[in-house]
TIKE-432669 format. One record per residue: x, y, z of N, C-alpha, C in turn; residue in one letter. Coordinates in Angstrom, 3 decimals. Example, Ala and Ser with C-alpha at 12.3 -4.5 7.8 and 13.67 -1.06 7.14 Angstrom:
% residues 2
(r (13.190 -5.690 7.800) (12.300 -4.500 7.800) (13.200 -3.300 7.800) A)
(r (12.850 -2.250 7.080) (13.670 -1.060 7.140) (12.900 0.030 7.870) S)
END
This chain:
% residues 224
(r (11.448 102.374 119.831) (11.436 101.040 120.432) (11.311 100.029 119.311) X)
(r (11.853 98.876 119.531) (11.904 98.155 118.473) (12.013 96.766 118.845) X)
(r (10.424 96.476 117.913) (9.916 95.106 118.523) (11.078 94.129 117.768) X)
(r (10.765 92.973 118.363) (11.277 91.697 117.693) (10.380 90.854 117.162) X)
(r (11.056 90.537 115.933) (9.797 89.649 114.992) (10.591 88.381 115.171) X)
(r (9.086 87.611 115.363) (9.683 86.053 115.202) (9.023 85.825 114.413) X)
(r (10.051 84.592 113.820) (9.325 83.973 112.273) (8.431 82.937 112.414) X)
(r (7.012 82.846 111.889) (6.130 82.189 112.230) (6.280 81.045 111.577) X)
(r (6.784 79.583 112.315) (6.845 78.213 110.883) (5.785 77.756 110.237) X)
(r (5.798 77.724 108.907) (4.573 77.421 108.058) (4.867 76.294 107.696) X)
(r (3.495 75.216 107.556) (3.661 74.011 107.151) (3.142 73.623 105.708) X)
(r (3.639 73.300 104.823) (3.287 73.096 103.140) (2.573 71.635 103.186) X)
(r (1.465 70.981 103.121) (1.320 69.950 102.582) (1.280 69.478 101.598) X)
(r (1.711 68.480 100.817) (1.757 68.126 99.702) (0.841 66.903 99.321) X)
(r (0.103 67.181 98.365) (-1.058 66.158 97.865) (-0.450 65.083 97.740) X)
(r (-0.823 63.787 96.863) (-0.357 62.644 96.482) (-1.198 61.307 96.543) X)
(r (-0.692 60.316 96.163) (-1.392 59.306 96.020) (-0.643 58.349 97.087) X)
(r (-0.879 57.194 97.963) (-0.168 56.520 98.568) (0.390 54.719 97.728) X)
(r (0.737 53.897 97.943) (1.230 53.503 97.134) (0.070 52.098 97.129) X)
(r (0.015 52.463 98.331) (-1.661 51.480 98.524) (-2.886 51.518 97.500) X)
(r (-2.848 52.956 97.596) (-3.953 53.395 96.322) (-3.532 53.257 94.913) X)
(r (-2.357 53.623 94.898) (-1.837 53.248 93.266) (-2.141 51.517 93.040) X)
(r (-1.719 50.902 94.294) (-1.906 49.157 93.632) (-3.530 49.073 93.538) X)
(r (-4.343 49.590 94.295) (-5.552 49.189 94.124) (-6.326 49.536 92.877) X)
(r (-5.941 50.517 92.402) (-6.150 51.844 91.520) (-5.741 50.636 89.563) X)
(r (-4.432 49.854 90.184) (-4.054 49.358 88.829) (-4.632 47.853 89.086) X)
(r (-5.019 47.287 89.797) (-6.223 46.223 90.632) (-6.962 46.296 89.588) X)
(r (-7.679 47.713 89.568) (-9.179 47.532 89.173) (-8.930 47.644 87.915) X)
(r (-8.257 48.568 87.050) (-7.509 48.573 86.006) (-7.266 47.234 85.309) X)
(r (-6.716 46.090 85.881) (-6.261 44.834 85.254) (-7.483 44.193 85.249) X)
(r (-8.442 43.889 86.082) (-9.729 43.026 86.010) (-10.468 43.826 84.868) X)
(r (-10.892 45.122 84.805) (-11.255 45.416 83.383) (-10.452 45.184 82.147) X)
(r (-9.528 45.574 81.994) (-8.595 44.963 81.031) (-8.735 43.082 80.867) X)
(r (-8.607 42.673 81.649) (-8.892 41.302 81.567) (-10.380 40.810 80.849) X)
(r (-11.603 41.673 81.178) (-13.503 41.325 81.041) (-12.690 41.926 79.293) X)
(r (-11.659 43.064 79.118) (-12.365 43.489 77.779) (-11.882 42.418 76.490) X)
(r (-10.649 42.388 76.932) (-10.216 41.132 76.164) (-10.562 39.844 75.609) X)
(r (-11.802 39.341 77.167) (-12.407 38.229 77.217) (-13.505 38.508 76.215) X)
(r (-13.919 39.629 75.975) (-15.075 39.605 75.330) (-14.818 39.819 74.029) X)
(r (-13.594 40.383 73.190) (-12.841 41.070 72.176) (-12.939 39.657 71.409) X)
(r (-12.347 38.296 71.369) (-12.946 37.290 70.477) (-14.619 36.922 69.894) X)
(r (-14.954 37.207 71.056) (-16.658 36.978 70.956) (-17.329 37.787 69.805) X)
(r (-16.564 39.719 70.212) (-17.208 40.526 69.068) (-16.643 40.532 67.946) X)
(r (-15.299 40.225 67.600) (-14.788 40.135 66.075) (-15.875 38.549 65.496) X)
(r (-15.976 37.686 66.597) (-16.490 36.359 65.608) (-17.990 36.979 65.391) X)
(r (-18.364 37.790 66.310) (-19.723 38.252 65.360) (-19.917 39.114 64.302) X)
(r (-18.974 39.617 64.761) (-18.693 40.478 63.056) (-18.220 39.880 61.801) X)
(r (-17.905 38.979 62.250) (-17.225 38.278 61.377) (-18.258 37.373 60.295) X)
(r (-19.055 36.637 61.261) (-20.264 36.203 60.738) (-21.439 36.938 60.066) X)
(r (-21.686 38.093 60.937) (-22.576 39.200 59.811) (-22.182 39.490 58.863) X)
(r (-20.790 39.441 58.561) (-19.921 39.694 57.204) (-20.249 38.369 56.482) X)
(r (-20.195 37.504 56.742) (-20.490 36.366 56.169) (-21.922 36.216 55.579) X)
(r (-22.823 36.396 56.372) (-24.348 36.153 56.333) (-24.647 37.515 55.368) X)
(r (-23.977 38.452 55.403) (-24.299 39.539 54.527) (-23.831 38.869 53.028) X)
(r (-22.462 38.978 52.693) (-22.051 38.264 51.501) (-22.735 36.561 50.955) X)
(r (-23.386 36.441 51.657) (-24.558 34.820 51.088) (-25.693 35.539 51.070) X)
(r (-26.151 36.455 51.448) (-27.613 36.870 51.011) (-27.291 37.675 49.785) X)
(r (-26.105 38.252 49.702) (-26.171 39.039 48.222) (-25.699 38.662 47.355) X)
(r (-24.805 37.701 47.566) (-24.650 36.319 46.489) (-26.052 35.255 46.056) X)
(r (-26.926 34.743 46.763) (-27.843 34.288 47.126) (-28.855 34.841 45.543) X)
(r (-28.829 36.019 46.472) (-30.054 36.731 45.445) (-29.544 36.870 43.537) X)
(r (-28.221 36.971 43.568) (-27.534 37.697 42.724) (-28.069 35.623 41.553) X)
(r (-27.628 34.975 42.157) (-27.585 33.492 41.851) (-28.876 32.947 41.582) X)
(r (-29.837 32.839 42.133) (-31.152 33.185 41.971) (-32.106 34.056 40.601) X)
(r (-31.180 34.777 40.763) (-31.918 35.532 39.342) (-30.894 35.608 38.470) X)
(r (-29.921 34.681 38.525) (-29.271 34.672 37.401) (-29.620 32.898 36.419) X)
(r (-29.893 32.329 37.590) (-30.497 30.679 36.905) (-31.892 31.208 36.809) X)
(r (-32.878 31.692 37.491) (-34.213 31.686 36.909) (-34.400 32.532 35.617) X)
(r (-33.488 32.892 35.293) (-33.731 34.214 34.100) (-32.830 33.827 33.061) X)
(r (-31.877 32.254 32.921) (-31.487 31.820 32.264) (-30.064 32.551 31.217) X)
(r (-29.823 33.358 32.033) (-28.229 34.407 31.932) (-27.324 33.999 31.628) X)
(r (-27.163 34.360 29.979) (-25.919 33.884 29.068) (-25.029 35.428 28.904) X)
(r (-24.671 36.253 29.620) (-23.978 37.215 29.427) (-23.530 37.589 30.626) X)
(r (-23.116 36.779 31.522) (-22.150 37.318 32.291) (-21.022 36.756 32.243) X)
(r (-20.047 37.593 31.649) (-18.574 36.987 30.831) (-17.961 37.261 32.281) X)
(r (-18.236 37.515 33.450) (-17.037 37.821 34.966) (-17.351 36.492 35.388) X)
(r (-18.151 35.532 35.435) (-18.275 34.615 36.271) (-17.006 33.483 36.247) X)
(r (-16.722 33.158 35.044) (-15.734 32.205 35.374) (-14.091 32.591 36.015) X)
(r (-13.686 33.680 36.848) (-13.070 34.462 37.435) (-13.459 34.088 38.654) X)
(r (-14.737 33.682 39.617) (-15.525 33.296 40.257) (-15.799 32.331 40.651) X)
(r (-15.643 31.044 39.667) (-15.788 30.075 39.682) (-15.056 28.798 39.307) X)
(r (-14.208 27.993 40.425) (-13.499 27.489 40.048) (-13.651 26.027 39.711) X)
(r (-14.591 25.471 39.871) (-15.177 24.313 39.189) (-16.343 23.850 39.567) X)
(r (-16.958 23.283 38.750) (-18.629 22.778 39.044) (-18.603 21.135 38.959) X)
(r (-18.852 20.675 40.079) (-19.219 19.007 40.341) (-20.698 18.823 39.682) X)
(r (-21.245 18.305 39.026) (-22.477 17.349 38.485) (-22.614 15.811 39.044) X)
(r (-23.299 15.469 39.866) (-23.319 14.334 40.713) (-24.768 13.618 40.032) X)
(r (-24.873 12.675 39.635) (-25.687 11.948 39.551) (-26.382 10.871 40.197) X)
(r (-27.459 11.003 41.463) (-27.737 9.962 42.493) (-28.252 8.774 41.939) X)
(r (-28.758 8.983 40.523) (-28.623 7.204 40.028) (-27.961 6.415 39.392) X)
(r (-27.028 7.306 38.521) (-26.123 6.220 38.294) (-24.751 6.108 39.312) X)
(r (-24.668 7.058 40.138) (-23.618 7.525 41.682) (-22.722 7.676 41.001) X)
(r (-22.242 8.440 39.706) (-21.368 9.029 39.018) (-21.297 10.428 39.058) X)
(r (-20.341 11.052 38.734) (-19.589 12.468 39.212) (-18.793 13.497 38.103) X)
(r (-18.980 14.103 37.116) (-18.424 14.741 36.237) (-17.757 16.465 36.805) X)
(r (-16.670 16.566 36.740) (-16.152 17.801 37.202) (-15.612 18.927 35.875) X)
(r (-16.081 20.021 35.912) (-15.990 21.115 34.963) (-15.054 21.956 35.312) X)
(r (-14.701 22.318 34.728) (-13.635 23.678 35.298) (-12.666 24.492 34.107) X)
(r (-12.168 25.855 33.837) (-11.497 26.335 33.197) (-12.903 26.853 32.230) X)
(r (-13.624 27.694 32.947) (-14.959 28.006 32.128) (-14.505 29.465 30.990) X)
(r (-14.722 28.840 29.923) (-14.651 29.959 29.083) (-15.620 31.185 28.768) X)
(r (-17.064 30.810 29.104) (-18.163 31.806 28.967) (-18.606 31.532 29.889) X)
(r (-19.165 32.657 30.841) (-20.275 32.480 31.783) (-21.887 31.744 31.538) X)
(r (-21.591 31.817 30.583) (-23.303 30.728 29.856) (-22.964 29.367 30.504) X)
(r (-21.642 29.002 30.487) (-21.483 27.703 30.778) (-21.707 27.435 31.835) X)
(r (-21.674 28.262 33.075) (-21.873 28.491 34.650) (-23.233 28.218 34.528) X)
(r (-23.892 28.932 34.080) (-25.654 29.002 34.588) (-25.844 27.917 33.718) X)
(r (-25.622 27.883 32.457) (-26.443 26.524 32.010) (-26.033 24.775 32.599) X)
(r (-24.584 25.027 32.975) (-24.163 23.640 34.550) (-25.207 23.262 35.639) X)
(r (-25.162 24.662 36.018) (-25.922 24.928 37.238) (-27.842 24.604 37.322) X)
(r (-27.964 24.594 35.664) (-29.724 24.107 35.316) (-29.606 23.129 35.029) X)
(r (-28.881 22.006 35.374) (-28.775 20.715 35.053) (-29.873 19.751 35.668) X)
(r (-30.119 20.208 36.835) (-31.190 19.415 37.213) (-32.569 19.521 36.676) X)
(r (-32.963 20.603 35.865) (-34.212 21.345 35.353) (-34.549 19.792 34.151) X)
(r (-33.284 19.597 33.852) (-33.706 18.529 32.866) (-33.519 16.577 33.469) X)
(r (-32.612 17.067 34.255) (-32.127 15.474 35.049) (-32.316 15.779 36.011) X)
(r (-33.402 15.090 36.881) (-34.051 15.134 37.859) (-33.204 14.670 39.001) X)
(r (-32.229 13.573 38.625) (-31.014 12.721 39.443) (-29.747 13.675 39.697) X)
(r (-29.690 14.721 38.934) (-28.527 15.229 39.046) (-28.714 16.938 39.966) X)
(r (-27.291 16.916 40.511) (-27.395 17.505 41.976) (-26.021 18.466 41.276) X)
(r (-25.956 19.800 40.963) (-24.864 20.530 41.003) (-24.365 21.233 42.107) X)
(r (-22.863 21.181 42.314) (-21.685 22.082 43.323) (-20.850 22.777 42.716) X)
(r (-20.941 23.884 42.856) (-20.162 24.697 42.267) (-19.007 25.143 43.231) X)
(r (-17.935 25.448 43.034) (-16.962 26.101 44.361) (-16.702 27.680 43.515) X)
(r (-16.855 28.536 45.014) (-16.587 29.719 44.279) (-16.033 31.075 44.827) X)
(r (-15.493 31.604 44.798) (-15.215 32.744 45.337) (-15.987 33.764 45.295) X)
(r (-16.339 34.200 46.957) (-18.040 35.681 46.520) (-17.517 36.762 45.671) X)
(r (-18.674 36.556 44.976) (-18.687 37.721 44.032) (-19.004 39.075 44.863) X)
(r (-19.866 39.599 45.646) (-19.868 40.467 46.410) (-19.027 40.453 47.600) X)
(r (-18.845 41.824 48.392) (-17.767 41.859 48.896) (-16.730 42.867 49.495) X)
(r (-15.340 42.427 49.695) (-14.661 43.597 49.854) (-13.950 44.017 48.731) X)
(r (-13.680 45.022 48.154) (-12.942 45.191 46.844) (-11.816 44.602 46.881) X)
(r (-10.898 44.706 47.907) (-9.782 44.329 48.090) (-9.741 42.500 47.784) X)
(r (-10.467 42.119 47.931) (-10.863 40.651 47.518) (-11.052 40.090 45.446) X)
(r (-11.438 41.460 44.604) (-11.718 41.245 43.733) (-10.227 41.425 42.724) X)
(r (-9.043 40.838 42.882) (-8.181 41.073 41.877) (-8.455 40.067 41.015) X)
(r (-8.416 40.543 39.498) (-8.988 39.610 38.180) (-8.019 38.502 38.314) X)
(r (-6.780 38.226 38.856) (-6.244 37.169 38.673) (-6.417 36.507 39.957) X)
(r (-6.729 35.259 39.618) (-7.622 34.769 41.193) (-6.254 33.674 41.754) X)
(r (-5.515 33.435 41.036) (-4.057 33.174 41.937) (-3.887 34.054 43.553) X)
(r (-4.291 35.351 42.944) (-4.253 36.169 44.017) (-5.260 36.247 45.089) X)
(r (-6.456 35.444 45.372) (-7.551 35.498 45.403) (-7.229 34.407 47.135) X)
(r (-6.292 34.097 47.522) (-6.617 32.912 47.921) (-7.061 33.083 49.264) X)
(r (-6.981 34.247 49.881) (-7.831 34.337 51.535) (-9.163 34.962 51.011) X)
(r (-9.601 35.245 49.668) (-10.876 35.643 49.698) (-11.920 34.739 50.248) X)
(r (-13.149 35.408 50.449) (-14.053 34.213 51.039) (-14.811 33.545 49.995) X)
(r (-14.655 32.583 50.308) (-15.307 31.241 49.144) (-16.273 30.364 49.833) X)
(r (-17.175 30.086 49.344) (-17.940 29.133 49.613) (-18.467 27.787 48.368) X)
(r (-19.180 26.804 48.993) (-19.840 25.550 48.132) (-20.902 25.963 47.686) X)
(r (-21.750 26.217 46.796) (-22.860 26.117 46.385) (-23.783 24.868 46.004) X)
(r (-24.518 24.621 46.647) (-25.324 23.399 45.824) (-26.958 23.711 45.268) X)
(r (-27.347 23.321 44.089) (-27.848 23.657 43.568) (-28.978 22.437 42.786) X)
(r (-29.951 22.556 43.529) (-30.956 21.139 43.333) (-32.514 22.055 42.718) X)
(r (-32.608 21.311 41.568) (-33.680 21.654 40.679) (-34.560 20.738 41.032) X)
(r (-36.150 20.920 40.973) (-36.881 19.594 40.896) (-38.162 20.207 40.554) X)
(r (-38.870 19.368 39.676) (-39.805 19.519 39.419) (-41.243 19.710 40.463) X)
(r (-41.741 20.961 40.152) (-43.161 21.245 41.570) (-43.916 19.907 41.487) X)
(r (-44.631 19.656 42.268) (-45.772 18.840 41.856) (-46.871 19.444 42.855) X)
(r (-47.910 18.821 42.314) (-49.691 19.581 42.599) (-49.850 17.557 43.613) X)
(r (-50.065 18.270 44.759) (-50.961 17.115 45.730) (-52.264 16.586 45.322) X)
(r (-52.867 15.463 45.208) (-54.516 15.550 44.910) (-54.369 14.447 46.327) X)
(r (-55.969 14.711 47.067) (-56.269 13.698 48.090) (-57.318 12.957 47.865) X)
(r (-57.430 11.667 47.099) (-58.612 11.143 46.789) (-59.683 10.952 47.676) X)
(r (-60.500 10.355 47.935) (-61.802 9.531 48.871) (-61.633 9.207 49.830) X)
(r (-60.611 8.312 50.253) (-59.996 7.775 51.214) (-59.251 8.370 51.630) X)
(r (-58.799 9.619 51.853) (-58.327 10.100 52.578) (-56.748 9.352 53.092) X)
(r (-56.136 8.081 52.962) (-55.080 7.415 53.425) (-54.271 7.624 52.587) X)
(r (-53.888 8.640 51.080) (-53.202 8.313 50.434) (-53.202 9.282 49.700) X)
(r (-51.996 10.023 49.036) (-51.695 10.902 48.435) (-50.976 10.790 46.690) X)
(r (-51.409 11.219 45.991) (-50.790 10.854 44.744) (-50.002 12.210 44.290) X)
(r (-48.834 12.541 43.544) (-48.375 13.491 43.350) (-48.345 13.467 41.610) X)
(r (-48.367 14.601 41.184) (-48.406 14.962 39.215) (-47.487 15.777 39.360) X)
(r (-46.752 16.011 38.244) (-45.618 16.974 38.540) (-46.436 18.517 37.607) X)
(r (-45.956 19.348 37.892) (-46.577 20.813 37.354) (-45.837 21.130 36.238) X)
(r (-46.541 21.393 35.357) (-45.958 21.812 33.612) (-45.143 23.259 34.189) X)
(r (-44.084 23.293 33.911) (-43.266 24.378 33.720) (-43.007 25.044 34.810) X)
(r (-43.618 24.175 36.000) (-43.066 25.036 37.265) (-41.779 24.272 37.890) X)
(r (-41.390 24.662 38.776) (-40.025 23.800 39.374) (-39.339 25.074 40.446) X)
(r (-39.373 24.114 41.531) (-38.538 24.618 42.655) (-36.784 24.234 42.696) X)
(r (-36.801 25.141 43.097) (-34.981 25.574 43.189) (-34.729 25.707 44.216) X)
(r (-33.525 25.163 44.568) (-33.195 25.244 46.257) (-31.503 25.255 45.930) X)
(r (-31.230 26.581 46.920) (-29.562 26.713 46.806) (-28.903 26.271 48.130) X)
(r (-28.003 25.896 48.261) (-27.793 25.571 49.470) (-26.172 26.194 50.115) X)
(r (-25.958 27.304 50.443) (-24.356 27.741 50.565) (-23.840 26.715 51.612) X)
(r (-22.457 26.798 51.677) (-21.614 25.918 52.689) (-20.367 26.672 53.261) X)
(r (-20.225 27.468 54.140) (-19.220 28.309 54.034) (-18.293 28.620 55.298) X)
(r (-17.589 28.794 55.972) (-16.476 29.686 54.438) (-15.559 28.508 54.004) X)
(r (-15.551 28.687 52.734) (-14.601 27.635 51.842) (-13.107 28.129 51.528) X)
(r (-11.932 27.832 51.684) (-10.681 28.735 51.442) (-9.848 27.297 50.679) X)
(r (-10.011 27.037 49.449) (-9.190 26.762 48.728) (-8.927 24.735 49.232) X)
(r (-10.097 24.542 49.387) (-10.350 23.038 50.291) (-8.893 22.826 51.190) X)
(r (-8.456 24.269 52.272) (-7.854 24.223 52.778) (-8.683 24.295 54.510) X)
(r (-10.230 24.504 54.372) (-11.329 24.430 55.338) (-12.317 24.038 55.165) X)
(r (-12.652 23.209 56.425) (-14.019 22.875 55.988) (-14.808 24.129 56.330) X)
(r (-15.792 23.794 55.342) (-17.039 24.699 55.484) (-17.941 24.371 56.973) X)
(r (-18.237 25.095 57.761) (-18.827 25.315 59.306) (-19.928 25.675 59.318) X)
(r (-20.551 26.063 58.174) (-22.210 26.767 58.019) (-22.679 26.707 56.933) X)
(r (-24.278 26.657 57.356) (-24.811 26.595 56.036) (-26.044 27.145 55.718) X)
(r (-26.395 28.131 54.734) (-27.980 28.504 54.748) (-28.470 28.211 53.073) X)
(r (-29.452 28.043 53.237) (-30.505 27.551 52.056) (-31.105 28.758 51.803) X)
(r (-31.615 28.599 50.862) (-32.545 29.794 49.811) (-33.826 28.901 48.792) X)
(r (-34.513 29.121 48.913) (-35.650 28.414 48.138) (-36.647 28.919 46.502) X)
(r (-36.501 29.248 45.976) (-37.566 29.974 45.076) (-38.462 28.939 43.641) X)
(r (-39.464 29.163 43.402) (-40.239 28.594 42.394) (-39.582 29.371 40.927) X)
(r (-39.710 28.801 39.858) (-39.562 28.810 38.854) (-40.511 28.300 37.802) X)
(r (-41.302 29.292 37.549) (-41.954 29.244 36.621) (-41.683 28.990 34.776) X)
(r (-41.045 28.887 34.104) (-40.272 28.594 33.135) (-39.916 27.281 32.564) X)
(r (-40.198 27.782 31.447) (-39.816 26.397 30.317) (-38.041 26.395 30.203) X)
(r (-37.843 25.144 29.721) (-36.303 24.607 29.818) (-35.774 24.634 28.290) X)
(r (-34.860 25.603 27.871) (-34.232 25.507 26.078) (-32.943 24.651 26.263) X)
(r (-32.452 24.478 25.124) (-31.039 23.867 24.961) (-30.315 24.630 24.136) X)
(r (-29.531 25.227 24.523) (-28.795 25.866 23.740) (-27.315 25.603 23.657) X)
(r (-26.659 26.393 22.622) (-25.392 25.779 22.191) (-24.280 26.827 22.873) X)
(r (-23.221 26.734 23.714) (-22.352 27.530 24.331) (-21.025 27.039 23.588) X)
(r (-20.461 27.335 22.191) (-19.258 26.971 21.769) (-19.581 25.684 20.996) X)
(r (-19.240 24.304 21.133) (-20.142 23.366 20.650) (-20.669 22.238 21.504) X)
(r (-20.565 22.651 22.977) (-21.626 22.000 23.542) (-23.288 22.624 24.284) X)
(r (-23.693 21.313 24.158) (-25.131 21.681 24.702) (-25.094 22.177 26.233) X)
(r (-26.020 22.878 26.681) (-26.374 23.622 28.100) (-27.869 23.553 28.036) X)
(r (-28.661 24.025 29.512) (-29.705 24.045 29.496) (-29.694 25.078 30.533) X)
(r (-31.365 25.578 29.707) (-31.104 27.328 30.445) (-32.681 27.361 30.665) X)
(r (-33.383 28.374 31.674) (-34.581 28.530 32.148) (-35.004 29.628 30.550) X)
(r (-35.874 29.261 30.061) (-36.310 31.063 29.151) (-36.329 32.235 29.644) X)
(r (-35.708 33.023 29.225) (-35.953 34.533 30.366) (-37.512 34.831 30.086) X)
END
C-alpha cells in the first residue's frame, strides 16, 4: 500500500531592518556627529593654549636665569631674536637694535634698565623652546613659528620705613637688590598678529651691575 506524501509549505523569514529604523538609526547618528564637531574647535583651542602656556613658562624660566646670571655665551640667541626696542619714559624716545652679532648683546640690551631706571626693553622673538620642526637655523624659514613680545622692566627694590605718624611712607632704594619683571605678549607671527595674551613672571635680583665691552660697545650685565 502506498501512502501519499504531501509536501508540507515551509515559511523562511528573513531578518532586516525597516527603512523607518534605518532613518532613525542615521537621526541619532547626525545629532552626535553634529555635538562632536561643535565641541572639536573648543578642544584644539585648548590645546592649543597649553601649548602656548607651556612654551612661556620654559622660555620664561630659560630668560630669567639668563639676565640674572648676566650670560655672555649664548652665541644661538640672535637666531631668536629679531630686534630689541629700548624705550625711554623720560625723554619718550625709542632706539631699535637688531642684526645681533653675539648673544652678550641680547642679555646685556635686555639689563638696560638695571642702570636706567626710565628705560623699558622689548624684545621680539621667536620661542626658543618648542617643536623641533620650528627650529631651522635660517629663520627666513621660521615664519609660522611661535613668537612672542617680551618686555622686560628692571627697577630698583626699595625697603618701606613707617615713621611716627603713621600717614606717610618714605621709600630708600636697596643696595644691589632689584626686581625684574618679564612680561610675554603672545602669539606674535611676524607683526602679522596681534598678540591676545599675556603672562608676567616676577623675580628679585640680588646682584651688582658691570659694564662690559661686547665688540666696541658698552652693555650692562648682572655679575654672575
Amino acid at each position: 500500500m502506498t501512502c501519499a506524501r504531501f509536501p508540507i509549505a515551509s515559511r523562511r523569514f528573513a531578518d532586516g531592518f525597516t527603512m523607518i529604523e534605518i532613518a532613525i538609526a542615521l537621526g541619532v547618528i547626525g545629532f552626535a556627529l553634529v555635538a562632536i564637531i561643535g565641541i572639536l574647535p573648543s578642544g584644539l583651542e585648548v590645546q592649543r593654549d597649553n601649548r602656548s602656556e607651556t612654551i612661556i613658562n620654559q622660555d620664561a624660566t630659560f630668560w630669567l636665569e639668563a639676565i640674572r646670571n648676566g650670560a655672555q655665551g649664548l652665541e644661538e640667541l640672535p637666531s631668536y631674536v629679531d630686534k630689541i626696542v629700548i624705550s625711554n619714559s623720560f625723554s619718550k624716545t625709542s632706539t631699535t637694535y637688531s642684526n645681533f652679532a653675539r648673544g652678550a648683546q641680547i642679555i646685556g640690551l635686555l639689563t638696560t634698565g638695571a642702570v636706567d631706571t626710565n628705560a623699558e626693553a622689548r624684545a621680539y622673538v621667536t620661542a626658543i623652546s618648542g617643536s623641533a620642526a620650528e627650529k631651522d637655523p635660517n629663520p627666513a624659514n621660521r615664519e609660522l613659528a611661535f613668537g612672542y613680545v617680551m618686555r622686560v622692566l628692571i627697577e630698583p627694590a626699595t625697603n618701606s620705613t613707617v615713621p611716627f605718624s603713621f600717614l606717610s611712607s618714605t621709600y630708600e632704594p636697596l643696595t644691589s637688590l632689584y626686581e625684574m619683571r618679564l612680561t610675554f605678549s603672545y602669539p606674535f607671527l611676524r607683526e602679522t598678529q596681534a598678540p591676545s595674551r599675556s603672562q608676567s613672571f616676577r623675580a628679585l635680583v640680588n646682584r651688582n651691575v658691570v659694564t662690559n665691552l661686547v665688540g666696541s660697545e658698552e652693555y650692562y650685565f648682572f655679575t654672575p
